[in-house]
Every structure is written in C-alpha cells, then in structure tokens.
N, C-alpha and C positions, 0 to 999 in steps of 0.2 A: 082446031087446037084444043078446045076445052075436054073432048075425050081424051086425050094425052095428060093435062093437065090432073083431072080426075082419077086417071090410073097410077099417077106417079103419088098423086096423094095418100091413094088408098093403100098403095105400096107401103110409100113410106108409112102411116099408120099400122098396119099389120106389122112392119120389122118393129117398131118402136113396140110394139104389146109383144111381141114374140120374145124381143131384149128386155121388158122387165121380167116377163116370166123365166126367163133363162137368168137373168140374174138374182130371180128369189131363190133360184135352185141352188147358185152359187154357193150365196148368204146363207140358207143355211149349211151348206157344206160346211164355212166355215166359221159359223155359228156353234157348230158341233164339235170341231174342232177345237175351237175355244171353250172348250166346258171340260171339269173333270169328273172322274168317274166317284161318287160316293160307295165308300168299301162297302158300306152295310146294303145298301139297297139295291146297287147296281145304275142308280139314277145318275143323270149329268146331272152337275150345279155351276151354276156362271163361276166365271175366277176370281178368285179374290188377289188382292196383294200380296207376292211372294213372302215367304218366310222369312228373309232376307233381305229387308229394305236398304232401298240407299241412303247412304248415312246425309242430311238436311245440310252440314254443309258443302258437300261434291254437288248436291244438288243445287244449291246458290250458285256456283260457279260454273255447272253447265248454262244454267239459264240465262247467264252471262255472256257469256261465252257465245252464247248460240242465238241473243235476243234478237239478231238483224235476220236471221235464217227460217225458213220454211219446210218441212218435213212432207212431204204430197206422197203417202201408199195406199199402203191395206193395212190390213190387221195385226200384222205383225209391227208396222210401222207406229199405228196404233200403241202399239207399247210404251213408247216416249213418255206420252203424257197419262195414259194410263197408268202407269208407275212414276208419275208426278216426277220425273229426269226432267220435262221438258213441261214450260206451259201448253195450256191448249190453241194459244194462241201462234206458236210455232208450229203446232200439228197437223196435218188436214188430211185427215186416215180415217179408213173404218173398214172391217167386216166386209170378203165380198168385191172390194173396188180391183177392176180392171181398167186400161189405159182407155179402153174406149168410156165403161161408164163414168170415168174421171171427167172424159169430156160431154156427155151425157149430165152431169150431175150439175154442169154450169159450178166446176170447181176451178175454172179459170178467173171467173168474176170475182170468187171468193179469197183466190189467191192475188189476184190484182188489189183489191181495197186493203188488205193487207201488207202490201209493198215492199216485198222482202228485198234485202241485197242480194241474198243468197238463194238460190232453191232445189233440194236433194229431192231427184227421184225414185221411189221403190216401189215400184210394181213390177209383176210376175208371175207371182207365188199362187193367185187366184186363176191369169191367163193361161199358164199353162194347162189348167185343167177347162180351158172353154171348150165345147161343146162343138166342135167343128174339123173338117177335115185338116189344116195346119194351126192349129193355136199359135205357133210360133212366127208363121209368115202377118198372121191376122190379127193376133195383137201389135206387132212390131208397127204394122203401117200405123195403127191406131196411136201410137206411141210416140210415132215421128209429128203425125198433127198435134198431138198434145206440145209437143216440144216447139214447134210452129208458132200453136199462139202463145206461151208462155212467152215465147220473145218479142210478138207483135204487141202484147199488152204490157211488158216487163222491158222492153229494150235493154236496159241499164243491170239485170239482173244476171247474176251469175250461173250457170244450170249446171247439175252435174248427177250424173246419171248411178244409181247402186245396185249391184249384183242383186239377184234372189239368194237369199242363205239356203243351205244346204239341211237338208232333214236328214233324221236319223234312219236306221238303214229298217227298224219295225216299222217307223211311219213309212218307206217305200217300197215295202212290204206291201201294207195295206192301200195304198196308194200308187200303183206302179208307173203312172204319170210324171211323179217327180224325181225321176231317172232322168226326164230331160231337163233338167234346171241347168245341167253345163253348157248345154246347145246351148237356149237359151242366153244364156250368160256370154257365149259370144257375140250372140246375136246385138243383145247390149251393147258390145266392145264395139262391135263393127258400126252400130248408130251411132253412138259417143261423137266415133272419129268421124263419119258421114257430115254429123249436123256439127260439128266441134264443140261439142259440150264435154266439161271433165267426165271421168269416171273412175271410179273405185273398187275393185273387187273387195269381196268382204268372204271371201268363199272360206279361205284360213283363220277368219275369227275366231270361230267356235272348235278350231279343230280341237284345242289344247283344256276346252273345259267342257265337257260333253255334258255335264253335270247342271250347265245351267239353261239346259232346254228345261219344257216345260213339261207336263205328263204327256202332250200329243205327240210330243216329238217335231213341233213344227215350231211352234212360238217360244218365247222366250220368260226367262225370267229378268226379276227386275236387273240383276247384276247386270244379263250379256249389255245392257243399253248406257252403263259406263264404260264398256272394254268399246263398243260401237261406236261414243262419243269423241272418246279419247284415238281411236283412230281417224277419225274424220277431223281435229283440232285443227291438223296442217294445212287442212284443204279450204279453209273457212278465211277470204280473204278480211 
C-alpha cells in the first residue's frame, strides 16, 4: 500500500504546482486586463477610481442594504469594494479567482467566520479561459463543490448564483474565448436549478449603457455597480 499511497501524493503535489503555475498565468491575464493603457508612452498603469464616483450617500445605503450579504468572484466582482459601493468586508474577490481556486484558496473558511445571511456567486469570466480541453464542464464541477461546502459550513445561508457579464465585441475580438460566456451562462442556469440555489441573469445590464465599461472592455466602472446593486435589491432576503 505505501507505493500507492506515495504516487497519489506525488500526483497530487505535481497538480497542486501545475494549478499555481496556471493560475499565475491567469492572474496575470487579468492583471493586464485591469491596467490601462497610458496615451503618452504606451505603458499600462494600475486603475484608478473612475471619473465618476459614486455619490457617498447611494453609497451609505448600499452598504446598508447589503451589510448581511457576501460578494464571493473575481475581478470584476472585485469592483464592489474597489470602488468603495461595498465594504471590504462584504467582498471576497480578486484578480484571477476561478471556482476551483476559490476552493483552493480556503475561501470557504473565510467566508464561514464571516457569516453571511446571504451569498452572491460570480465566477466565470476567469474559467472560461482555463487552460483545458472543456473550461466549461471543468469549472462547472468545480463550482458545484464550491456550492456544496458553502451550505455544509453556512446551512442557514442563502446562495445565489450571477451570470458572467458580457464584454464588449473589441474585447472578443481580442479574446475569442469570451464568445462562450452564453454557454456558459446556461451552464449556471442549469446548476442554480440542479443545486436550488437562486440565480440572476445580469447579461441585459449593461446592454443600455455600453459607456460604462472600462477601457478593457471587460470590467466596469464605478457607476455599472449601482445599476448591479440596485438590480439584485429584490433578491436580498
């Protein structure tokens, strides 16, 4: 038995170094992503806060509004508290996160001491471009255990699952992967209803102010994350 035992280790150690290295390849993708291009030089420079801030008191009233609720994405999710809509303390986003590194990350633990009533999911927008023959079958599974423990450690919590927003048609240009974000997005629909957690499309958000994408064409400015809030109000027992 212990040569079995040793190959499974070594196994799983090799996948474990092969998923961080894949996932620094991510991170920067969408490292780079998040940066915009300075006119004069041609340099990226990290982002700053939109030109357009949320006006301090919409922001008191989401943070209200939303103090029982937990935010669990990526980067774009990231935005929330990035653009101070939301404390940090509702957020659990960053640059990069797929559903598997979410479980990976021991962001369950972190969302457990946390003790949300509520908890939005958005991931996607990184999985669809993993590195593998089906992104969409191979995140998905990843996605259903995420959902798994969040209710084994959260009982009492509410789950509800969010579309990947929709990029603009240069960012799928240069990105021809995010062509599948519709699939995708039913793929969501069809877990929602599997595991009965809500879900919300968000695909027609943006359709009507295209204006407040970012220069990538993937993330957001500060605004779209009041038109985002204020659509999920209802949903927010």
């Amino acid at each position: 038995m212990k040569p079995i035992a040793t190959t499974s280790k070594t196994s799983h150690t090799a996948y474990k170094k092969w998923a961080v290295a894949a996932f620094a390849g991510l991170l920067v993708l969408s490292l780079s992503a998040c940066g915009t291009v300075n006119q004069e030089n041609g340099q990226k420079t990290p982002l700053t806060a939109s030109q357009s801030p949320v006006p301090t008191s919409s922001t008191s009233s989401y943070k209200t509004q939303f103090k029982s609720v937990v935010f669990l994405g990526d980067s774009i999710t990231e935005g929330l508290s990035f653009h101070d809509v939301l404390d940090k303390a509702n957020v659990l986003a960053g640059a990069g996160k797929t559903a598997e590194f979410s479980l990976m990350a021991e962001d369950i633990d972190d969302l457990t001491g946390r003790n949300p009533k509520q908890v939005f999911l958005q991931l996607g927008s990184d999985d669809i471009l993993w590195p593998t023959e089906n992104p969409k079958e191979y995140s998905l599974k990843h996605y259903k255990t995420l959902i798994t423990k969040i209710k084994e450690k959260l009982p009492n919590a509410k789950i509800t699952i969010l579309t990947v927003t929709p990029v603009t048609e240069e960012a799928e240009k240069k990105e021809p992967r995010y062509k599948n974000i519709a699939d995708y997005n039913q793929g969501l629909k069809e877990l929602a209803a599997s595991e009965k957690t809500g879900f919300v499309d968000l695909t027609s958000l943006i359709q009507y102010s295209p204006d407040l994408y970012d220069s990538d064409g993937i993330h957001f400015k500060s605004g779209y994350y009041t038109i985002f809030l204020d659509a999920l109000k209802g949903y927010v027992k």
